[in-house]
C-alpha positions, 0 to 999 in steps of 0.5 A, a space after each residue: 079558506 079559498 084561494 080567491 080570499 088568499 089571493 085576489 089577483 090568482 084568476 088573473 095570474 092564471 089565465 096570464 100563465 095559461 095564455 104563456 103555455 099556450 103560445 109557447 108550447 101548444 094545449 098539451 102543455 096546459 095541465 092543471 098541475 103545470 098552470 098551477 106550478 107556474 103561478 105557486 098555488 094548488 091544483 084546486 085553483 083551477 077548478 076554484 076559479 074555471 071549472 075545467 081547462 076548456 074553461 080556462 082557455 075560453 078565460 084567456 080568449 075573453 080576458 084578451 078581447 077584453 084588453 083590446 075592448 079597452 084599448 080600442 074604448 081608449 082611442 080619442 075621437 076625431 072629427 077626421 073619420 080616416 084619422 080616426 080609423 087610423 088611430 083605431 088600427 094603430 091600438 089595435 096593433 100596440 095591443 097584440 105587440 103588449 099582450 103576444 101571447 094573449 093574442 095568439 089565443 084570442 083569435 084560435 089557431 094551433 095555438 088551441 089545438 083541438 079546443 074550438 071557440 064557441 059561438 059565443 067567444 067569435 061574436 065577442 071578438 066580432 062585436 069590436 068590429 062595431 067600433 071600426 065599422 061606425 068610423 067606416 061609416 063616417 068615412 062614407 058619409 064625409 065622402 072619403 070612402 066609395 059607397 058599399 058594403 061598410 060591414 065587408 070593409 070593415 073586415 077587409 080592415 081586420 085582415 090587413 092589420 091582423 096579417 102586419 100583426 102577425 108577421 110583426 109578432 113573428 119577427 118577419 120585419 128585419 131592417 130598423 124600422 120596418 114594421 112601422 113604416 109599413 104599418 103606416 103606409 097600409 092604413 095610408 093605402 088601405 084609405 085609398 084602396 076604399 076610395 080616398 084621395 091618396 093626398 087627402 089619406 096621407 094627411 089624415 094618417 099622418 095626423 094624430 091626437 096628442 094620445 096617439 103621437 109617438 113618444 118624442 
């Protein structure tokens, strides 16, 4: 009997205590024999399920811009285009604070070591800019953003919210509340930075949908 008919969620749990290993204690931490232990099964659900440990990773880096594609696919529209890039920059963010370890895979970095993502793992994680992009799109037709390059923006976007991620993941924000009043005030002056109205940028950011609103 295989594992996968022993246990349907094995893969998955898997690739959970893959991204834990890595994240917290680099590649040469991950083994078929320490994955395996860590979730209670045989060394032959690795090969079962992956193939090989390169394919295990490329499983994590996958299974986490899946998790963000159906975080981001979760956010309402909203006829304010900069509300809703907002909204979008906000997902993303509870995302990374829900799956720590799974993002500090996604995106490569030491915690890889010499395993480098493909091609093919980059344009998956590129191709959710497509999201963002549109709505900065929307944000230059309705006016609110200056004219330009909607693709380079878009990325410029990504690297102000990865960058608050990352220093948020490491614990970088030290008074009560800071993280979050600094994540808003950069989706605040990110708009403005693209040429909104910084009292036409504050309203907008400060507006959410009912899916959106903190909890009371």
């Amino acid at each position: 009997m295989s594992p996968r008919a022993r246990n349907p969620t094995l893969r998955a749990k898997l690739v959970e205590a893959a991204a834990h290993l890595l994240a917290e204690e680099g590649p040469a931490a991950l083994s078929a024999r320490r994955l395996t232990a860590e979730v209670g099964a045989s060394t032959m659900a690795v090969y079962t399920y992956f193939g090989s440990m390169e394919d295990v990773i490329r499983g994590v880096v996958r299974e986490g811009f899946a998790r963000l594609a159906e975080r981001l696919a979760e956010v309402a529209d909203h006829d304010d285009p900069v509300t809703h890039l907002a909204e979008l920059g906000r997902a993303y963010r509870r995302n990374a604070l829900a799956h720590p370890h799974m993002y500090a895979v996604m995106l490569g970095g030491s915690a890889l070591g010499g395993f480098r993502l493909s091609e093919d793992d980059r344009a998956r994680g590129a191709m959710l800019l497509d999201v963002a992009m549109a709505t900065v799109e929307r944000c230059t037709a309705a006016g609110r953003f200056r004219a330009g390059d909607a693709w380079m923006v878009t990325r410029q976007y990504w690297c102000c919210i990865h960058g608050h991620v990352q220093l948020d993941l490491g614990g970088y924000f030290l008074e009560p509340d800071a993280a979050d009043t600094c994540f808003e005030e950069l989706l605040r002056d990110f708009a403005v930075g693209s040429g909104d109205q910084l009292d036409a940028a504050t309203r907008s950011v400060r507006a959410r949908t009912a899916e959106d609103a903190p909890a009371p």
